[in-house]
N, C-alpha and C positions, 0 to 999 in steps of 0.2 A: 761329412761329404760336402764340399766345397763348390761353387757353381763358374765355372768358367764358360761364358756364352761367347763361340767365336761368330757373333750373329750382325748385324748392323740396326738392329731394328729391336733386340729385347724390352722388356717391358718396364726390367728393373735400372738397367745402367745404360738404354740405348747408344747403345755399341762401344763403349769405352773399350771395350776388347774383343774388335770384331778385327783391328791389323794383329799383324801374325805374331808379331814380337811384344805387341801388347798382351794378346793371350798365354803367350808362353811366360812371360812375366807377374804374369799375375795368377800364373800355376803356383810360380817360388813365392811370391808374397803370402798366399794364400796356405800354402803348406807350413812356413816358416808360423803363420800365426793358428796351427796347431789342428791343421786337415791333416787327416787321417787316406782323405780320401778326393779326389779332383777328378769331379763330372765333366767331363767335355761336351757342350752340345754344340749344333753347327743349323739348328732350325728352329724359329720362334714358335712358342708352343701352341699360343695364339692364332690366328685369322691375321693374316698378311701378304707377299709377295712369294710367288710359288717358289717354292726350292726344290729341283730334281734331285733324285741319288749321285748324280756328277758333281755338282758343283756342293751337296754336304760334305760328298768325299774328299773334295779340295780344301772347304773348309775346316776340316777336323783331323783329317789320316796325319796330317805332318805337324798338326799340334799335339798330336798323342806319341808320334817318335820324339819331337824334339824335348818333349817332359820327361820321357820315357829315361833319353840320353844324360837328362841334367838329375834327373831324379829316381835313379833304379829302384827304391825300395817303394816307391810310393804305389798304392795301388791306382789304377785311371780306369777313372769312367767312363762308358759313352753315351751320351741321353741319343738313341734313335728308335725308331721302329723297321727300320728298311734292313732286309737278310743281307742285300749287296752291299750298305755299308757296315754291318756287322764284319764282314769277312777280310774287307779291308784294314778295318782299327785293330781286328784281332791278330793283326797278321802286322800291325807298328808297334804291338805292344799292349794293347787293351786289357785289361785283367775283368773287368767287367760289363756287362752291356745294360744299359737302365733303360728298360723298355715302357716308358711313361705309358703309349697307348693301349696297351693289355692286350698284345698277343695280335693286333691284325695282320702282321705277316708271320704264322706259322715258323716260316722258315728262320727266326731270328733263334729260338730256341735248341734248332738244329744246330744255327754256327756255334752258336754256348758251349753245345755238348762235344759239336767235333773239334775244338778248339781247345775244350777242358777249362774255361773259365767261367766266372758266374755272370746270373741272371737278375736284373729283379723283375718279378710277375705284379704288372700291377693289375687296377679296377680304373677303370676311363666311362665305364658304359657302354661298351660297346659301340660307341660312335667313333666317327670317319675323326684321323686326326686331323689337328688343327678348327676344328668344330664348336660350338659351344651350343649345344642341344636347346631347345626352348620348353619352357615347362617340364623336363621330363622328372618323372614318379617311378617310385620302387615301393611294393611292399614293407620291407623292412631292408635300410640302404647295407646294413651291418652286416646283416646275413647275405645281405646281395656279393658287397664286400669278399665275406670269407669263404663265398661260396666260388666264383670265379678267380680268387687268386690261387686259393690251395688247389685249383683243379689246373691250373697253369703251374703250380709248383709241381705236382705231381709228373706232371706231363715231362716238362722240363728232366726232373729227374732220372725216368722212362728212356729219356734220346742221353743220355749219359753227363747231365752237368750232377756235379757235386751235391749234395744234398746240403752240407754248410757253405754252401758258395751261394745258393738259393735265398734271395729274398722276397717278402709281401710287403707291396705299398698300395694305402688305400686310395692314393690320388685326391686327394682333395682341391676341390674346385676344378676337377675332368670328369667331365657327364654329372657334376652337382652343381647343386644350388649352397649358398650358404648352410641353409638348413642342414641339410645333408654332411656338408662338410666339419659344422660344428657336432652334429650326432655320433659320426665317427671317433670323433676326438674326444666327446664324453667315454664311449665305450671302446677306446684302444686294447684295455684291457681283455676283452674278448677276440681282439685278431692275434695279440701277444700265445692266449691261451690257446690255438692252433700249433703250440710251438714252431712255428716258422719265425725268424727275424725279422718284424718290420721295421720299414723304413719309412720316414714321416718329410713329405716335403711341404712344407706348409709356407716356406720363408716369403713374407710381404705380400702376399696372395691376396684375392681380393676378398676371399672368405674375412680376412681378419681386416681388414680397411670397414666393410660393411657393418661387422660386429660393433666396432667402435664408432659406427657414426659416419659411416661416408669417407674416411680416411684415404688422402691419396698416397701412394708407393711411399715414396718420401718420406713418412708418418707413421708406417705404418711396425716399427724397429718394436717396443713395445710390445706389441701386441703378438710379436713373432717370438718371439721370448718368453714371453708366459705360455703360449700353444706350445712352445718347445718343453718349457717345464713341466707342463700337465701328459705330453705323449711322455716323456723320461719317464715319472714316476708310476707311470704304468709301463714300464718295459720296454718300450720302444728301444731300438737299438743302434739305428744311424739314421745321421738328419742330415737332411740335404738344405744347406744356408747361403746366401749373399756371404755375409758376416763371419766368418771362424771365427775372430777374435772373439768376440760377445756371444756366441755360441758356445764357446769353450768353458770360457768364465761361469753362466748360467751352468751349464750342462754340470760342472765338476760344483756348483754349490748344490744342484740338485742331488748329487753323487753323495757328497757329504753330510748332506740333511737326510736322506734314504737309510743310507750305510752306519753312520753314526761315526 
């Protein structure tokens, strides 16, 4: 899963593809070097300038048909939380909605189902999006994890999306700390064994900058690479990256070394 941010302000490529032809451009580049899958977002995940549901929809609805047009087979993502632009992107062609903030509008789940495309159900913490909680603590973040995803996979299921259309992602570094984030990714192998598909978005985050030392974006290639190798070999099933090309490569030696 490939990251197309139609954003002006992203964290990782501040805004190289926030004009319209640049993001659609960098759908086929990004496909070509071996995405499976192209996330559309159109809001930084981050604390920044308010974006209403009008102006994401402007941002995103006509980068998902214009993909859509160049690129029939490919599946498209939409990273939102908002149901009113769920209904939109579903309705240009969306095949998936990636719900980074775990379920705060309800009704995004609804559009899943009455549209007959898939979900992913993440874990964020329960916090307001765009947020970055202070000090907050979980019992145990793992079971925190598998406990509010599979209960949003379930639900999801319940309003009629697919049941292999259905993903868990455990969010790392939304409503965590390092800690936490790094926990997770020791113990992937316990949200895999929920049989649900998860999805690992780990790419250049600041969990792995910190791991290594204070590491800024830039630096941080490495270390996204190895996170990505250690969620594979426990199961993981789609990674959401900057990078396809080095994603690719990594991911199919991981395949190789596993597989024999």
């Amino acid at each position: 899963m490939a990251v197309v941010n139609r954003t002006p302000d992203s964290f990782y490529d501040r805004g190289a593809t926030f004009g319209f032809t640049a993001a659609v451009d960098a759908a086929t580049r990004l496909i070509d070097e071996g995405a499976d899958i192209v996330d559309i977002g159109g809001v930084k995940a981050g604390p920044g300038d308010v974006v209403d549901p009008a102006e994401e929809i402007d941002r995103v609805a006509g980068v998902v048909a214009a993909v859509r047009e160049r690129h029939p087979d490919v599946i498209i993502s939409v990273d939102t939380w908002r149901s009113e632009v769920a209904k939109v992107v579903a309705d240009a062609g969306a095949d998936l909605l990636n719900d980074t903030w775990g379920g705060v509008d309800p009704g995004l789940a609804e559009v899943a189902g009455a549209y007959g495309i898939g979900l992913v159900c993440a874990h964020a913490g329960r916090v307001e999006p765009r947020t970055r909680p202070h000090r907050i603590g979980y019992a145990d973040i793992v079971a925190d994890v598998i406990g509010y995803t599979t209960a949003l996979a379930e639900r999801a299921v319940s309003l009629g999306v697919r049941r292999d259309a259905v993903l868990i992602d455990p969010a790392h570094d939304f409503g965590k700390n390092t800690w936490h984030s790094l926990e997770v990714t020791r113990r992937l192998g316990e949200l895999v064994a929920t049989g649900w598909p998860v999805l690992v978005a780990v790419s250049n985050k600041d969990f792995v900058g910190e791991t290594l030392g204070g590491l800024p974006v830039e630096r941080r290639h490495e270390g996204t690479l190895a996170t990505l190798a250690v969620s594979a070999v426990q199961g993981a099933r789609v990674f959401r990256v900057h990078d396809a090309a080095g994603a690719r490569a990594a991911l199919a030696a991981v395949a190789r070394l596993r597989d024999g």
